[in-house]
Every structure is written in structure tokens, then in C-alpha cells.
N, C-alpha and C positions, 0 to 999 in steps of 0.2 A: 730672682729673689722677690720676695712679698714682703713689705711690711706694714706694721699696725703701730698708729702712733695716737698716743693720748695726752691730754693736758690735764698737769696735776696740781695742785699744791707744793708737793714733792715727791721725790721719787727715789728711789736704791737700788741696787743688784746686789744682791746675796745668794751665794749660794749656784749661782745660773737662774736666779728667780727674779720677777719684776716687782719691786713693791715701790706699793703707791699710794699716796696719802693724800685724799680730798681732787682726787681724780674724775674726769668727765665732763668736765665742764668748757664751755665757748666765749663766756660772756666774763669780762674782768672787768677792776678798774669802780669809779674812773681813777680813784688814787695809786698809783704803782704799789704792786705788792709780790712776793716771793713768787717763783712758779716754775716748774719745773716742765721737763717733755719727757715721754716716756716712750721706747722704743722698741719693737721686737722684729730683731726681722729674724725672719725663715731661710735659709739656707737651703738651696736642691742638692743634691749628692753630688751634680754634674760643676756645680759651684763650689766641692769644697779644694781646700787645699789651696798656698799662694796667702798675698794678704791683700787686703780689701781696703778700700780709704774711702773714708765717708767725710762728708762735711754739711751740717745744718746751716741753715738759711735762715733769718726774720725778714720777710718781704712785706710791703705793703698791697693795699686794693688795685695798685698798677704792675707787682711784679718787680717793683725796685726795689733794689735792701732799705733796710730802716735803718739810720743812725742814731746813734745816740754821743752823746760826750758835750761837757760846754767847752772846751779849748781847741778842741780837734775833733770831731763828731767823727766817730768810727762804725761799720756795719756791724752789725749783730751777727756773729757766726760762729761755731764753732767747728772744728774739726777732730778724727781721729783716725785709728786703722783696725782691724780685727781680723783675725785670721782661725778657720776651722777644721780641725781634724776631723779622722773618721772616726767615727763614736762607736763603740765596741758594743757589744748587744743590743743593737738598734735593728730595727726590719730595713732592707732593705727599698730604698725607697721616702723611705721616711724623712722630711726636712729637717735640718740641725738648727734648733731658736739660737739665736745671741741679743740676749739683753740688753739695753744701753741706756741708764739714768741720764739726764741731763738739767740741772738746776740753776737757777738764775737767781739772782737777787733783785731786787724792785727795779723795773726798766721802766722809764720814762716814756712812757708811751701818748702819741697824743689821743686826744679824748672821744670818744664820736665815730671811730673810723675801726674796718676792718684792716686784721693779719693777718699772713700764714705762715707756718714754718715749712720750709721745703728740704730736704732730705735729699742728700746727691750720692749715693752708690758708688765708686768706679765711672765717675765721668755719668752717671746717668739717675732718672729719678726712679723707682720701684715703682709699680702699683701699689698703691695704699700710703705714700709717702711726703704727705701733703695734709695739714691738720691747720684750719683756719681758726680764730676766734674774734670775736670786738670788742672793744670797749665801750664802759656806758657814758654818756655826755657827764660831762662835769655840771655839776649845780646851776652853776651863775648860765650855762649853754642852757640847761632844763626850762629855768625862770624866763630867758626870753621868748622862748617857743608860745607861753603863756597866755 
């Protein structure tokens, strides 16, 4: 499998289509604000059929999950499963896309520092399944550098 992953504003599946709203961007923050991941992965022929379990990742700049919560800080993750047939007039050959929106609401992120979302396939990460971004310092952080 291949996948291609982007950071959006927000994001949908309609239709078997990726739509994406204030997409491409690396740099948030520093105030928490909505933001979604946008996913495609490619399917090989030799890959389809069976169902597939995916599950995203929020790591930080060492590889550890990122928490969030004030009573019980929990990781950032989410999971799911997908599963693809054989697609009737397709070339032979051809990969099969499956789409996958993913939306968050304002996460608490600290200020100043790089993330990544990492993407687990079947126990494994894809080529392409790794999408960093950072946040920018908080104000009062700007003014001491000064």
C-alpha cells in the first residue's frame, strides 16, 4: 500500500472522493484550532480483499504519543477498518484509492514544538504515511526571545 496524507482545515469523503477544505498546510497554532488529516491510500490488486485495520497516531519530536486531557491525559489516536473489493472495469493493474477524512476539534497542543501523525496499516506504516507539522510560539514565548 501507498499512502498520501495531508493537513487540512477540514476534510470529507463523498462519493469515494477526498474533499478538503484549507488543505496543505505544516505550521498551526499557537492557539488550538479545528483541523483535520486527509488520507488516501492506494490499494495493489495483490492487497485487495480481507479487511485492513488502520489506526493514526499524534506523536511528538521524540516519537511519543502526545496527550491531552486535564483529569486523565489520554493519546491522540484514532482507529478504524476498511476493506476492498475488486472494482469492475478497472485495468488490470490499476490500484484501488480508499479515502479516509479524519477531523479533530481544537487539540491542546504545546506551543513552539514539532508533530507527526503516523498511520499504522496492518501492524505496519506505508510509504507516505507520516505527515509532520508545528506550531508557532505563543506570544508571551515571541516577546522573550526579544
Amino acid at each position: 500500500m501507498k499512502v498520501t496524507m495531508l493537513l487540512a482545515d477540514s476534510a470529507q469523503v463523498a462519493d469515494g472522493k477526498l474533499y478538503i477544505l484549507g488543505g496543505g498546510w505544516s505550521v498551526t497554532g499557537p492557539d488550538p484550532a479545528p483541523s483535520a488529516v486527509g488520507i488516501k491510500i492506494e490499494v495493489e490488486r495483490h492487497e485487495i480483499g480481507g479487511v485492513h485495520h488502520w489506526e493514526l497516531f499524534l506523536e511528538d519530536a521524540d516519537g511519543r504519543p502526545v496527550l491531552v486531557g486535564d483529569d486523565v491525559p489520554q493519546p491522540v489516536e484514532v482507529r478504524g477498518e476498511f476493506s476492498v473489493g475488486e472494482p469492475e472495469g478497472v485495468p488490470e493493474g490499476t490500484p484501488v484509492d480508499v479515502p479516509i477524512a479524519i477531523n479533530f476539534g481544537p487539540l491542546p497542543l504545546k506551543t513552539g514544538e514539532r508533530f507527526t501523525w503516523r498511520l499504522v496499516i496492518d501492524g505496519e506504516t506505508p510509504q507516505g504515511a507520516l505527515v509532520a507539522f508545528g506550531t508557532r510560539p505563543a506570544l508571551e514565548e515571541e516577546l522573550k526571545d526579544l
